[in-house]
Structure formats: structure tokens, C-alpha cells
C-alpha positions, 0 to 999 in steps of 0.5 A: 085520384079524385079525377079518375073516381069520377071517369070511373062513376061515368063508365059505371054509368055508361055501362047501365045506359048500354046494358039498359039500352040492349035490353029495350032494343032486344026486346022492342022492334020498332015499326014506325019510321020515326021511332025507329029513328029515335032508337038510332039517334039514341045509339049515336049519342050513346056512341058519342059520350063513350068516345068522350069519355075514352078521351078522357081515359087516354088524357088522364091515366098513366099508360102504364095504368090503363091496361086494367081499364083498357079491358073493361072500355074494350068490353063495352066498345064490343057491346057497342058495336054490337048493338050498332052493326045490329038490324033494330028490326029482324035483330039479325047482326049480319046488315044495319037496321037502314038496310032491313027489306021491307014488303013495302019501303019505309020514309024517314021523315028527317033524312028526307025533309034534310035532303029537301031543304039542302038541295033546295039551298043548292038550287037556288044559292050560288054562294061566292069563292069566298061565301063560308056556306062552301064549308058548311054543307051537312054530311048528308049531302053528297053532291052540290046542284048547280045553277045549271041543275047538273049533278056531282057524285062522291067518287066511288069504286069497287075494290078487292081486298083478302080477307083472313082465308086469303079469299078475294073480297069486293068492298065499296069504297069512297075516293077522298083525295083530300083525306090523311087517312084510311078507313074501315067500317066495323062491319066491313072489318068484321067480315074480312075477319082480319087481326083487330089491333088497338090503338088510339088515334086521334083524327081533325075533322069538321070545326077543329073537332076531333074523333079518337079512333082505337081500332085498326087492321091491316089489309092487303088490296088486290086489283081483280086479276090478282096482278097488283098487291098493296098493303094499308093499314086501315082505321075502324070506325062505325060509320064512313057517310050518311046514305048516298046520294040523297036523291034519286039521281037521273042516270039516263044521260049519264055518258058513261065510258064503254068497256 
């Protein structure tokens, strides 16, 4: 089939992008703040056009055709999330490149100028009920600054999940209610070192966009005096949000319950 030699010379092509991409970043280490963005944004994309071409796979070749390809998008998704969960600076995989220490903090100019001009937005802007700028705020943002200048935090908690020892394991999660489903970054799942199973999930998210997911696990949640016992089934993805909050939040007047 004529359209599955071309899929084939776009993963054979893929391929040599992520084969010549590892190597660059194996053997550079990035210092400057805007060159060590330029390598992220290149993983992203390089992300991107695998997922894509995935899609493609799934949407072309019969089932019980793909297994031999099946092996092959495998062994590229696992360089993949190598080079993702990797640090672009000490090339050490057990933290990502944005939680490298530094003596000295380093600015990324992008994520700070995007911050500015939302929160100016949200400053200054009070759009109506039915004004659609309420559904176009950038991931990015993590609260919406009123015009009485308060603040609104993402839900968060700390939850407890066992990992393949049978240990207990403190996770940071974000509380969606709106969301169908539950997620897992990869490297959250890896160091639970639970079974990985393979599947393909396809997942709506912003404008009628869809992210086909094709990792998962199974987990169990326990609450901290070991009382409480909840299987999920979890989907990986590489990444769950942006750096949140994307300001230095006030907490001094924060009226926090005490325990």
C-alpha cells in the first residue's frame, strides 16, 4: 500500500531526527536560558509530529498488521521519553532540565514575558459571561487575577500511591473536577516501577483537538494511615501543566485551616 510506504519513510525519517537530536544533546550542554529553551521547544515538537504520525499508524494499518510496527513506534517512544525525562544540563535522567539547581537562578525570558502580559490581561480585563476570552487562556496560567487583584489557585494535594515494592509513595497531584480521566507523567510512573500496558487512547482537549495516549498502569491510592485502599487506572502522558503558579504568590494573608 502506497499509503503505508509513506508512514514508513515518515518514521524512518523520525527516526534520524531523534537518533540526530540525542546525540546534539548528548554531547552540548546548554547554559544560556534562551538556548536551553530552543532545545525544549525542539523535544516538543519532535513529540508532537511522533504522536501524529502514531495516529496515522493506528488510523491506516489493520490490527492485525501493526504488531510489527507496533515494536518499532515502541522503541522510539522509549528514546523519546528518554531524552524528555532527561536533565539538558548535568544529563542526569532522575529530574527535568527545569528542575536543574543552579548556584545562581536562571530567567527564561519566554515563560516570564507570557506570564506578564496574561496577568496584565487578567488585571485589567474583566470579560463577560459570555466574552469567549474565558475559554482561551493559555495553559500557562494557573489563576485568573480579578479586579479586586485576589488570586485563584489550581487545586492541589498530596496523595499516596504504592509503588511495585508494595512501599507507600507521595505524589503531587492536581484536582480537575472537570476532567474524564486520570493522568500520570511518565516519570511519576517510572519511578512507581509499575507494569506499563499499551494502549491507545484518544483524549478531546482544547478546540476539538485530540492527544492520543498509548501508555497506561494501573495503581493503587492509599490515604496516609493506610485505611483507605482505591484502584485507578492511570493514562501516561509526558507532561500534566506548565510551571505553576506563574508568579510569586503572597501567601502571608492566606487564612489557612489549622490542624
Amino acid at each position: 500500500m502506497e499509503s503505508v510506504r509513506l508512514l514508513n519513510r515518515k518514521r524512518g525519517n523520525l527516526r534520524g531526527q531523534l537518533t540526530k537530536l540525542a546525540k546534539a544533546l548528548a554531547e552540548e550542554t546548554p547554559t544560556d536560558p534562551a538556548e536551553l529553551q530552543a532545545k525544549l521547544d525542539s523535544i516538543v515538537k519532535l513529540q508532537e509530529k511522533f504522536e501524529l504520525l502514531k495516529d496515522e499508524y493506528y488510523r491506516t494499518i489493520p490490527e492485525e498488521d501493526f504488531e510489527e510496527i507496533e515494536s518499532s513506534l515502541a522503541e522510539m517512544d522509549d528514546e523519546m521519553q528518554k531524552i524528555e525525562s532527561s536533565c539538558l544540563v548535568c544529563k542526569k535522567s532522575n529530574h527535568h532540565t527545569l528542575l536543574h539547581k543552579y548556584p545562581d537562578p536562571l530567567c527564561f525570558e519566554s515563560l516570564e514575558d507570557t506570564a506578564k502580559t496574561q496577568v496584565q490581561f487578567a488585571d485589567n480585563c474583566q470579560p463577560s459571561q459570555d466574552s469567549p476570552v474565558q475559554q482561551h487562556m493559555n495553559s500557562n496560567v494557573s489563576f485568573f487575577i480579578s479586579g479586586n487583584a485576589k488570586s485563584v489557585l489550581i487545586n492541589t494535594a498530596i496523595v499516596y500511591v504504592t509503588d511495585s515494592r508494595g512501599q507507600k509513595r507521595p505524589l503531587r497531584a492536581i484536582l480537575d473536577n472537570a476532567s474524564e480521566n486520570y493522568f500520570i507523567t511518565t516519570d511519576a510512573s517510572r519511578a512507581l516501577g509499575l507494569k506499563i500496558q499499551k494502549i491507545h487512547i484518544p483524549i478531546c482537549v482544547l478546540n476539538n483537538s485530540v492527544v492520543n495516549v498509548s501508555k497506561g498502569v494501573t495503581a493503587q491510592l492509599v490515604n496516609e494511615n493506610d485505611n483507605f485502599k482505591w484502584g485507578i487506572d492511570l493514562l501516561i502522558i509526558p507532561k500534566i501543566t506548565d510551571v505553576s503558579p506563574t508568579k510569586k504568590i503572597d501567601v502571608s494573608n492566606l487564612k489557612t485551616p489549622k490542624t
